[in-house]
Every structure is written in structure tokens, then in C-alpha cells.
C-alpha positions as CSV (number, residue, x, y, z in Angstrom):
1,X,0.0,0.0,0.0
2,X,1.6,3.4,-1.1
3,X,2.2,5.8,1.7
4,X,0.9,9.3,1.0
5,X,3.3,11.8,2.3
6,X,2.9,15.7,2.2
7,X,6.3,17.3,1.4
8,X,5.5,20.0,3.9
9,X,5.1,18.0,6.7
10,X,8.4,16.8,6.4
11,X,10.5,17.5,9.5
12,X,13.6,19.0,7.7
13,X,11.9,19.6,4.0
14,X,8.8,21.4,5.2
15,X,10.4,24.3,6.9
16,X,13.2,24.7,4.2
17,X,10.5,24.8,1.3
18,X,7.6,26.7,3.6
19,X,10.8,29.6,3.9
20,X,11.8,29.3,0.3
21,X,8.3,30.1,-0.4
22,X,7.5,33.1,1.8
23,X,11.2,34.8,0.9
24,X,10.1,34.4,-3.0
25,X,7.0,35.8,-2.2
26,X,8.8,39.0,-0.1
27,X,11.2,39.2,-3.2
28,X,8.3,39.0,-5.7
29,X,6.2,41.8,-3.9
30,X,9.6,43.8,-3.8
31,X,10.3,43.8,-7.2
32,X,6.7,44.5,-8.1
33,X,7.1,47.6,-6.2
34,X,10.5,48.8,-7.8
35,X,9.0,48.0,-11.4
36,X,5.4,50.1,-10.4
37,X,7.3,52.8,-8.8
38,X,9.6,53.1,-12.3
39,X,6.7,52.8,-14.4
40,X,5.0,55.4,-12.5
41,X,7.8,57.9,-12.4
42,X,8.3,57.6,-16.0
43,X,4.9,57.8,-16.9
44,X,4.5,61.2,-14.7
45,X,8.3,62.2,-16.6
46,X,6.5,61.5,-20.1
47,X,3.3,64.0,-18.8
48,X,5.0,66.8,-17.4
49,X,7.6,67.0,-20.7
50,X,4.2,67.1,-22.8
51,X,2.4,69.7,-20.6
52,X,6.1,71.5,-21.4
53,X,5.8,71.0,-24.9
54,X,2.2,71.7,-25.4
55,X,2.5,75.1,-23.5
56,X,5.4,76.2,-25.3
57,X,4.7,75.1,-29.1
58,X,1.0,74.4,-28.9
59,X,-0.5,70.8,-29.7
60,X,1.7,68.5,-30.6
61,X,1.7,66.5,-33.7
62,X,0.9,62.7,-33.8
63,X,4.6,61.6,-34.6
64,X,5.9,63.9,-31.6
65,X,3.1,62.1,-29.5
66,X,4.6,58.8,-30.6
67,X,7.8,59.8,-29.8
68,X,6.9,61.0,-26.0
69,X,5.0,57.6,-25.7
70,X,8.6,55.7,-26.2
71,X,10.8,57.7,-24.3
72,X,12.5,56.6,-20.9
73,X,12.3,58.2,-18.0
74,X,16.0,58.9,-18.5
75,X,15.0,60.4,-22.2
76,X,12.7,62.3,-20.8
77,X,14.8,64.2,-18.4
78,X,17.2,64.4,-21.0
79,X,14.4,66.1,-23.1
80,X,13.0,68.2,-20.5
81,X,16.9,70.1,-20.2
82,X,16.8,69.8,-24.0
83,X,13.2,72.0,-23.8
84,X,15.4,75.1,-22.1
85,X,17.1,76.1,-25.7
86,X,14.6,74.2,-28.2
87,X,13.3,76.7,-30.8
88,X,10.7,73.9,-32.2
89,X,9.6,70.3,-31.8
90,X,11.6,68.8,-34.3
91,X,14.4,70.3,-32.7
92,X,13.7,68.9,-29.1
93,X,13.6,65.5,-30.9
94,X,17.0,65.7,-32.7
């Protein structure tokens, strides 16, 4: 007759895996965080350069808007000290 044994109730086994789970899970959550908070602060980089743009040279065209939608958030700090001397969109996107 087969013995049915649960993994986790295994003396040494059970605690090892029941840890390995709940330190995946803390690193899971963490990382979820780091990748919201990034998404977020790039998102809010991509606005504010817009509201920038849209203030300065009035709405901006479809392939500028494509362009803003694919920037980083490092391209769009880049772009926002690019805005201080730009004389026109295509020049902010050079």
C-alpha cells in the first residue's frame, strides 16, 4: 500500500521549502514595487515633458506624440533640459 506523504510535513523539508516560499514571495512583492514605482515615475516624466511642450509650441503633432509615448524616463529628463534652448519640436527631438 503506497504511503501518502505531504512534502511540507516533512520535518527537515517542510520548513526549508515553507521559507523558500514566503522569501520568494517577499522578493516578488519587492520587485513588483521597484517596477510600479519606475513605471509610474516615468509615466509622470512622459506627462509633465508634454504639458512643457504643449505650453510652449501648442498641440503637438501625432509623430511627436509617438515619440513621447517611447521615451524613458532617463530620455525624458534628457528632453525636459533639452526644452530650455529648443526653438521647435523637431528640434527637441534631434
Amino acid at each position: 500500500m503506497p504511503v501518502d506523504l505531504d512534502i511540507m510535513d516533512h520535518k527537515i523539508l517542510g520548513p526549508a521549502i515553507r521559507k523558500g516560499i514566503a522569501e520568494g514571495r517577499a522578493q516578488g512583492v519587492e520587485q513588483g514595487i521597484a517596477e510600479g514605482l519606475e513605471k509610474g515615475m516615468q509615466a509622470e516624466a512622459r506627462q509633465f515633458l508634454q504639458q512643457l511642450l504643449e505650453k510652449r509650441f501648442g498641440a503637438i503633432p501625432p509623430w511627436a506624440e509617438k515619440r513621447l509615448g517611447e521615451v524613458s524616463r532617463e530620455e525624458a529628463e534628457e528632453l525636459g533640459l533639452k526644452f530650455v534652448d529648443a526653438k521647435s519640436l523637431e528640434e527637441m527631438f534631434r
